[in-house]
N, C-alpha and C positions, 0 to 999 in steps of 0.2 A: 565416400570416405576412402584415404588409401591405406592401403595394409603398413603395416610395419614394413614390409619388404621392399616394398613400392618405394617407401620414405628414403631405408637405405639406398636402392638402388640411385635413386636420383640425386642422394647424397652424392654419393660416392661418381656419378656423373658428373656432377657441379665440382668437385675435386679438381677430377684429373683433366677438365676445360681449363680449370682458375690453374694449377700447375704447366700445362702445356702452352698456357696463353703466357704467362709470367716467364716461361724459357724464350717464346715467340721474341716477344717483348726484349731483352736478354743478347738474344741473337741478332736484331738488329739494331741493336745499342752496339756489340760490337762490330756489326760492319761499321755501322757510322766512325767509330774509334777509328778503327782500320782508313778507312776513305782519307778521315781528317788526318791522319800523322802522316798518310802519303803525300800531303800539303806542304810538310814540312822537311821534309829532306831530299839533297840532291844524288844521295846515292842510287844508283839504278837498280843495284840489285836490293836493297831494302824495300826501295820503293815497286820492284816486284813482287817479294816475299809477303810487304803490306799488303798488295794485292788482292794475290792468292786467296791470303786470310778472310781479304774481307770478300770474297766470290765462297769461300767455305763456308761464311757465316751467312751469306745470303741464302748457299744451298741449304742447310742447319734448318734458316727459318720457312723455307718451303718445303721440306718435309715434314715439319711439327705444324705447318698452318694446315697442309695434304692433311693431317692425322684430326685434328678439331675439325676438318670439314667431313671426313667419315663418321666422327661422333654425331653428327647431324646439327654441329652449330657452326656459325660462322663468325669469326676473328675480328676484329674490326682491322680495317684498311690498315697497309702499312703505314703506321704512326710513327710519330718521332722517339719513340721508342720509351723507356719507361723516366719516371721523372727523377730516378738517382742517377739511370745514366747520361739524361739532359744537364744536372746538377755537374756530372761529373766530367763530361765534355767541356763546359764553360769555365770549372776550376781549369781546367786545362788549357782553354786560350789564353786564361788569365795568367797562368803561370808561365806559359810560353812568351807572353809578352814581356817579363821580368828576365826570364833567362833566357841564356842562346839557346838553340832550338838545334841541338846537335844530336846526332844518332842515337848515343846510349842514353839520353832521356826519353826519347821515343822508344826505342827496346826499350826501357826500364816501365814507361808507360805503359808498356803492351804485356810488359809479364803480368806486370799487379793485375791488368785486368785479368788476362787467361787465368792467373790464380783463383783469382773470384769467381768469372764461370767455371771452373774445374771444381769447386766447392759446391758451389749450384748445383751441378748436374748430380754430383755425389752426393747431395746431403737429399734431394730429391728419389735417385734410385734406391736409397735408405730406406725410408719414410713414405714412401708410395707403393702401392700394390696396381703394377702396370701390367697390361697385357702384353704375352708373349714378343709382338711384335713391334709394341711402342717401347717393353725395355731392350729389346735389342736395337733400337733404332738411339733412342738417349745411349745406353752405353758403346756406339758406334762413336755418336757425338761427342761423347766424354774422350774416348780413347786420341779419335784426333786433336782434341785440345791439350791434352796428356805432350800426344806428340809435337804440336805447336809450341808447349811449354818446354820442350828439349832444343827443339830450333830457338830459341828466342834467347836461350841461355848460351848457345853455341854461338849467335852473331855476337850475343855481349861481350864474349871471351878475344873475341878475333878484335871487337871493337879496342880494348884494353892494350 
């Protein structure tokens, strides 16, 4: 029979797995984001900038999968990543198909999302009680999506 401690202890394991796996998830929702809008535009330097993003969001989700494999579990395969952000890829071919497919829909695409992971991360480092070293690693993550969020606002302005 397990202690009370035992229970919490493995609570609070099955936690911060189901959170770390749910940013996993998150993070390669937006590279996929990233990858797809570099489809769609012939600007070169956008279509670096997307890049970039989506080589950040790769790196994002292999230091939070590093972090679930030190907890002594393991991630399932990179998946197609969670089922809103599948949801919300496909609103987006769909809408790309109705409208032209010009730069500041893609910025404007890419801020909504950065806003939604920048809530993510925050509403998470709130709300969770992380180890030293996994919340300096999430609010690393947050800061540069922060910073992504000022870039994306800066190409909107030039777009204009």
């Amino acid at each position: 029979m397990k202690t009370t401690r035992e229970i919490a202890r493995e609570a609070s394991h099955k936690s911060l797995v189901h959170v770390l796996t749910n940013l996993l998830e998150k993070n390669y929702d937006a590279e996929k984001g990233y990858k797809k809008a570099m489809e769609h535009t012939s600007n070169l330097d956008l279509r670096q900038f997307l890049k970039n993003q989506a080589v950040q969001r790769n790196h994002f989700a292999t230091e939070i999968d590093k972090q679930i494999h030190l907890l002594n579990e393991h991630p399932k395969e990179k998946s197609n990543g969670s089922t809103l952000g599948s949801i919300h890829r496909f609103w987006m071919e769909i809408k790309g198909s109705w409208a032209k497919k010009d730069d500041e829909s893609i910025l404007e695409e890419c801020l909504r999302g950065e806003k939604a992971s920048l809530k993510e991360y925050e509403e998470q480092l709130k709300n969770h009680m992380f180890t030293l070293e996994i919340k300096e690693l999430l609010e690393s993550h947050r800061d540069a999506i922060q910073k992504t969020l000022r870039q994306i606002k800066i190409l909107e302005d030039l777009e204009d």
